[in-house]
N, C-alpha and C positions, 0 to 999 in steps of 0.2 A: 504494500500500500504506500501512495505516496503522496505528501501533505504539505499545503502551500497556502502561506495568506497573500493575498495581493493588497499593495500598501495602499493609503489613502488616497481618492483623486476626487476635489473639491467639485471643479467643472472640469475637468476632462478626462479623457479614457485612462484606467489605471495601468503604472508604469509595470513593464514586462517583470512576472513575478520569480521567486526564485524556489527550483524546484530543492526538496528536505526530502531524503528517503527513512522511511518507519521501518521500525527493529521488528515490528508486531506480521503477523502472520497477516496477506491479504483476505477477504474476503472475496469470492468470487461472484458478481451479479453483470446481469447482462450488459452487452455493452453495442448490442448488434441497433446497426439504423431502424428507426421505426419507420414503417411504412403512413406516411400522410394519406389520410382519408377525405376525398373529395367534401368540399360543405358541402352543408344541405341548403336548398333552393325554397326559401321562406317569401311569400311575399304577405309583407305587411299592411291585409286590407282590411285588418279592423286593428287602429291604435292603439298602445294601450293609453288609458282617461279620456275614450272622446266618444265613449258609450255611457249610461249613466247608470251606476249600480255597481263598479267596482271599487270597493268599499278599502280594501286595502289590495295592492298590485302583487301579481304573483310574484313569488322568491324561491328559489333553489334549495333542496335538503337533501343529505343521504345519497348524493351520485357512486354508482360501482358503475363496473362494467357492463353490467346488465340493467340496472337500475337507474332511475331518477324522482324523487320526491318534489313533487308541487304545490304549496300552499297559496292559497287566493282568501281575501275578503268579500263578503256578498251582506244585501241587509239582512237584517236578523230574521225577517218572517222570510228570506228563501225557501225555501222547500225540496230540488232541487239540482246538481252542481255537475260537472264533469269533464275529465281534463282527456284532450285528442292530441296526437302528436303522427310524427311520419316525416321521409327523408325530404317528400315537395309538397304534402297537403298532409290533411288529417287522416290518412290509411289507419289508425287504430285510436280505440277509448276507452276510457272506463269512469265509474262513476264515483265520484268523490263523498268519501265521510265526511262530517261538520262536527263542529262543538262551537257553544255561543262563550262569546269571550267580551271582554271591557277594551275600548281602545278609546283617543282624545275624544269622540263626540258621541259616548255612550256604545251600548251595546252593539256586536255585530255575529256574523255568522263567519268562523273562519272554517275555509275546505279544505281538504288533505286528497291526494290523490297520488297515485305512482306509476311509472309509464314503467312497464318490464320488459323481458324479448328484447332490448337494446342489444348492439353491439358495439363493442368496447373501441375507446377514444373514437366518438364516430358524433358527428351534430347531428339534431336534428330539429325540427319544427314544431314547436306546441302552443296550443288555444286553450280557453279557458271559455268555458258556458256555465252560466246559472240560467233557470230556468228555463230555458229554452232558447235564451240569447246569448250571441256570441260575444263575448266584451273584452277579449284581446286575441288577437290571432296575428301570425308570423313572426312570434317570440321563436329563439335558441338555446338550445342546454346542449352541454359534451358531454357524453357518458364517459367515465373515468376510462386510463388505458390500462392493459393486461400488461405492459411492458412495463419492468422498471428503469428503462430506458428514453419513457417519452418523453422530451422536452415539458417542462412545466412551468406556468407562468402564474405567478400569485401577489395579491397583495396582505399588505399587514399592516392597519391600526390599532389606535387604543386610548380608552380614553377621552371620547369623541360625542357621544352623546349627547351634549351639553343645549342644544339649540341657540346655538351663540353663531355670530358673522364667521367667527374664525371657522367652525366644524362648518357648515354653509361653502366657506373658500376652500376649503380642505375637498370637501365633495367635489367641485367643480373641478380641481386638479386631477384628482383620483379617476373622477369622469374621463378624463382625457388618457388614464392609461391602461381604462379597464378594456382594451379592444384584446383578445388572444389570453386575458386572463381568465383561469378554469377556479379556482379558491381565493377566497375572501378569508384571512385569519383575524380574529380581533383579541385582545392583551387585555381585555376586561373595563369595567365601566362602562356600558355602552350604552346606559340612560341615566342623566341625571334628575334629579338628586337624591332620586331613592327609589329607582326603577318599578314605579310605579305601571301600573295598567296604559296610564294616558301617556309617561313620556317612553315608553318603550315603542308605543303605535306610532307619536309624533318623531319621536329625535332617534328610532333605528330604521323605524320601515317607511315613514314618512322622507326623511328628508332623503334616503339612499336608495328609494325603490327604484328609478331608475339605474341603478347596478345590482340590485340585491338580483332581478329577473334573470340575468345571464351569468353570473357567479355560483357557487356551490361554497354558501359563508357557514365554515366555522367558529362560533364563538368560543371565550372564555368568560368565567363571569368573574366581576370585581366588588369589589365590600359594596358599592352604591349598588349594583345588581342584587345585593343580597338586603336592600332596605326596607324591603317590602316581602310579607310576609315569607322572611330565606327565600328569596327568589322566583315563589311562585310565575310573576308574570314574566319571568324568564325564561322559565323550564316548560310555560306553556306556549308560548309563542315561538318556540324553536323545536325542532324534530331530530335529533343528534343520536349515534352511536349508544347502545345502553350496553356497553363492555366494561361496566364498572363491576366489582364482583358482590359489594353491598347492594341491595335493594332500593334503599334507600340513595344511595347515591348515584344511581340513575341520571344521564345526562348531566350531570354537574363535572365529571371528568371523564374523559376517553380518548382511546386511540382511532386513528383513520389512517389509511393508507390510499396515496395515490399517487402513481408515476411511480419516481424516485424517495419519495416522500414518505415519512411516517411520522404524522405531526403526535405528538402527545399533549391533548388538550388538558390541565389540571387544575384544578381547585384552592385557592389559596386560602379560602376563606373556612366554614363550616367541617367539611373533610377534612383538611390539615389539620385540624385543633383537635379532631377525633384522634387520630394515628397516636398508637401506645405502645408499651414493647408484648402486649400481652396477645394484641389481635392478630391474625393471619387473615384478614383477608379487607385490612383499612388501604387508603390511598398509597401509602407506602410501600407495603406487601403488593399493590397492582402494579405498581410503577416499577419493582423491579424484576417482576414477572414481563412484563413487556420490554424491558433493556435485558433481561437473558433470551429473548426470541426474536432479536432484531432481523427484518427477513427483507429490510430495503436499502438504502444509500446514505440515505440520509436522514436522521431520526433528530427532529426540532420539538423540545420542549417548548409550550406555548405556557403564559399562564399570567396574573396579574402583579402581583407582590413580589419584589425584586431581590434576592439574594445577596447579589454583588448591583452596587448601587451608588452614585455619587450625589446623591443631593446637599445640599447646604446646612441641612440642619437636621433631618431625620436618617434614624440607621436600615439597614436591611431587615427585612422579615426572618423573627431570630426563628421560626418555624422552618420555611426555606433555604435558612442556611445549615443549620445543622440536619435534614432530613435530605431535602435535595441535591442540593448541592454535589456532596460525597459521591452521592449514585451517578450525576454525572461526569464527576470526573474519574470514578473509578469504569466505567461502561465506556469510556471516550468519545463519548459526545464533543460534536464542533462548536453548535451552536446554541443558544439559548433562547429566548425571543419572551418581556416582562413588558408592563405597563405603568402604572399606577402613578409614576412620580412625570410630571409633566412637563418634559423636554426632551431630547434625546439624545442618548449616552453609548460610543462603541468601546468595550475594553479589550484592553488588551489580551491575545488567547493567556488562559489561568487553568490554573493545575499543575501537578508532578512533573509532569514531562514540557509542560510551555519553560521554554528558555528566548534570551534573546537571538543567542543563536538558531535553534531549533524552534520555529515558532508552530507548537502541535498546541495543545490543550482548547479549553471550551473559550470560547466567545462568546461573551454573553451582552446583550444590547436590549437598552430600558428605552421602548419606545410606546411614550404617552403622551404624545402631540397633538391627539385630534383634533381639538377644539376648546377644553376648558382651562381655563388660566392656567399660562405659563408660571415654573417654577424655579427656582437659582440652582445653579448646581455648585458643589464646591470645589473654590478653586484651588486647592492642593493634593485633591484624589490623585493619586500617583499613577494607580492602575489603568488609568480611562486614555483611550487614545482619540476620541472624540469626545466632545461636550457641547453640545448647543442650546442655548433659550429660544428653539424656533417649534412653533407649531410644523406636523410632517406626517406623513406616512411612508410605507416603505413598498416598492417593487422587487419581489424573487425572481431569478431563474434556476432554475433547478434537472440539473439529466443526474445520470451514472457517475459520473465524474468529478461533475461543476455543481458548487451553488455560488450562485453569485445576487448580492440584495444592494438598492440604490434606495437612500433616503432622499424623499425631495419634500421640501418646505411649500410653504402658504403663497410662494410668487413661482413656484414650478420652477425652482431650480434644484441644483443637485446639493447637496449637503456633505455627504459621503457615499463614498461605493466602495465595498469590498468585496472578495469572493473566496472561498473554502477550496481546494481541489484535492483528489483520492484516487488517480490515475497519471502515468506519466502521461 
C-alpha cells in the first residue's frame, strides 16, 4: 500500500505530491475501469412546484444497486400516492406508504416509496403522483455502483441549518457543484435551534430541496438535532441504514457503502454517553465491528463533536477522544470528517505512524460552516494545518486509489484542497 498527502493549494491545483511507501501489508480491491453507463433520457414536463399540492419536494434515501428510496410531501387529506420511474419515461410503479407528520405550516402527508429491479450505477427517470396527479416528472437518481472502483462525487456540510443569509449563500454555491454528485454527507446540526418539526421542514428540506431530489443525503445528527424530543423529528423525516445492533439506536448511527466509500455515520450525542465497559453490543462495540470488516477503500468517519479540534476556547469531546479516536488510529483510518464548532479546521495527519517525514496517520477536519455564526479558532493549535473563520462546504472525489476533498467558502472560492492516495 502506498500513502500520500498532497500539500495545501489555496486557488490553484495542488503541487505534485510525494509518493511514502507503507511497511503494512496491501489490501487488495479493484482497481479495473468502470464501464460508464449511458444517462437516462428524462424530459422535464411537469416541474417540480408548478403543480399545486406538493407539499414538500421529493429527496433521495437508501440508494444500493438495486434500490432507491423516494420520499414526497402531499396535503394531509391525500389518500392516494405513487412513485414511477424508467430509463426514458415511466416503464414501472409502485405505490407509496404515508405517515402524517408536522412541518412549518402544520400538518402534512409524507410518502415513502422504493423503485427496485434497478441496475447498479445506472440513472434513471422518476415522477411522483398523489392522487391521480402528476406533480413532478423528469426528476434523476443513480443507483449506487457494484464496483468499488466507481468514481465518486460527494458533498459535505455541517452545521447549516440555521435559516440565516449565510446557509441561503452556502446553498447557492453548493447548487453550483451538485451536477455528477451521487451523496450528500452532513457533520450534524442540521436544524436550528432545537430541531424542531417546523425548522427541520423549513431550514433542511425547504431551503435544499432543490439538491436534496438528485443527491442520496446522509445525515448525522448534532446536540440541536437532539432538542427536541432526542431527535424525534429527525429520525422521522429521514429513512437511513438501521445497522445499528441496539434497537433502540436505530438510524441514529450506521454504516453505508458506496463506490469506494464506506462512510460511518455516528452519534455523538445520546449513544456515546450510553457506551460502558460492560455492554457488547453499545456504539463502541458496533464501530469496531465495522473497522475489523473493512471490505472498501476508503472508510470516513462522519459525525458531529470533534475529537481533535482547534477552537478558541472550548476543548474536544472528552467522549470522542478517548473512545474514538484510538479505534481510528489503531484500524488506520485516513480520514475523519466532524462538525459542531463553526469554521473550518484541516490537521495535520495524527497518530503512531504520522511523522513529518512519513506523512500516514488520520486527518481529521472540523467542518461546520454552513450557515450559523462563525467561531474563533485558536491561534496556537500547533496540530492544524489549516484554520479558517469562513462559512464552507466541502466537494469529494473518491475511486480505488484517490480521495481527494476541496473546501470552498460563501464567495465560491477554494479554501483548501487536499487528497489521500493508497496506490502507486
Amino acid at each position: 500500500m502506498l500513502s500520500m498527502l498532497l500539500p495545501l493549494a489555496c486557488t490553484s491545483p495542488p503541487e505534485p505530491a510525494v509518493v511514502v511507501p507503507d511497511e503494512e501489508e496491501p489490501q487488495v480491491f479493484d482497481t479495473q475501469p468502470v464501464e460508464v453507463v449511458e444517462a437516462a433520457s428524462c424530459e422535464a414536463s411537469v416541474e417540480l412546484g408548478s403543480v399545486e399540492g406538493l407539499v414538500r419536494w421529493p429527496y433521495l434515501q437508501l440508494g444500493t444497486p438495486d434500490g432507491m428510496t423516494v420520499l414526497w410531501g402531499g396535503p394531509v387529506d391525500s389518500e392516494a400516492a405513487e412513485l414511477g420511474w424508467g430509463r426514458t419515461d415511466t416503464e414501472w410503479s409502485v405505490e407509496a406508504t404515508s405517515t402524517v407528520i408536522e412541518g412549518m405550516n402544520g400538518d402534512f402527508r409524507l410518502f415513502q416509496a422504493r423503485a427496485e429491479g434497478l441496475q447498479p450505477g445506472t440513472e434513471y427517470c422518476y415522477r411522483v403522483v398523489v392522487d391521480g396527479v402528476v406533480l413532478a416528472e423528469g426528476l434523476r437518481f443513480k443507483s449506487a455502483p457494484d464496483s468499488t472502483n466507481a468514481p465518486l462525487k460527494f458533498l459535505v456540510i455541517g452545521d447549516f441549518g440555521a435559516g440565516t443569509p449565510e446557509q441561503y449563500a452556502i446553498h447557492d454555491r453548493m447548487l453550483e457543484h451538485v451536477e455528477g454528485a451521487e451523496l450528500l454527507i452532513t457533520t450534524g446540526d442540521n436544524a436550528y435551534n432545537s430541531g424542531t418539526w417546523a425548522e427541520v421542514d423549513e431550514f433542511v428540506f425547504g431551503v435544499n430541496r432543490d439538491i436534496l431530489h438528485r443527491v442520496v443525503t446522509y445525515p448525522t445528527a448534532g446536540n440541536h438535532d437532539y432538542g427536541t424530543d432526542q431527535g424525534a423529528p429527525y429520525l422521522a423525516n429521514w429513512v437511513l441504514p438501521e445497522n445499528a445492533w441496539r434497537f433502540g439506536d436505530k438510524e441514529r448511527y450506521y454504516s453505508v457503502g458506496w463506490g469506494p466509500l464506506l462512510l460511518l455515520a455516528l452519534d455523538t450525542e445520546r449513544p456515546l454517553g450510553e457506551v460502558s465497559s460492560e455492554a457488547t453490543d453499545d456504539q463502541l462495540d458496533w464501530l469496531q465491528a465495522q473497522l475489523e470488516a473493512i471490505d472498501r477503500p476508503w472508510v470516513v468517519p462522519a459525525f458531529h463533536k470533534p475529537g481533535v479540534e482547534g477552537h478558541a476556547t472550548r476543548g474536544p469531546d472528552i467522549f470522542v477522544l478517548s473512545y474514538f479516536v484510538p479505534l481510528f488510529e489503531q484500524y488506520g483510518l485516513r480520514l475523519v470528517l466532524t462538525g459542531h464548532n463553526h469554521h473550518y479546521e484541516r490537521f495535520r495527519p495524527l497518530g503512531e505512524q504520522a511523522t513529518v517525514e512519513v506523512p500516514k496517520g488520520v486527518t481529521y477536519v472540523v467542518t461546520g460552516g454552513g450557515g450559523r455564526g462563525l467561531y474563533d479558532l485558536d491561534p496556537e493549535e500547533p496540530r492544524r494545518a489549516v484554520g479558517l473563520r469562513q462559512h464552507h462546504f466541502l466537494v469529494g472525489q473518491a475511486t480505488t486509489c484517490s480521495l481527494d476533498l476541496t473546501a470552498i467558502n460563501i464567495d465560491g472560492e477554494v479554501i483548501d484542497q487536499f487528497g489521500l492516495r493508497r496506490c502507486q
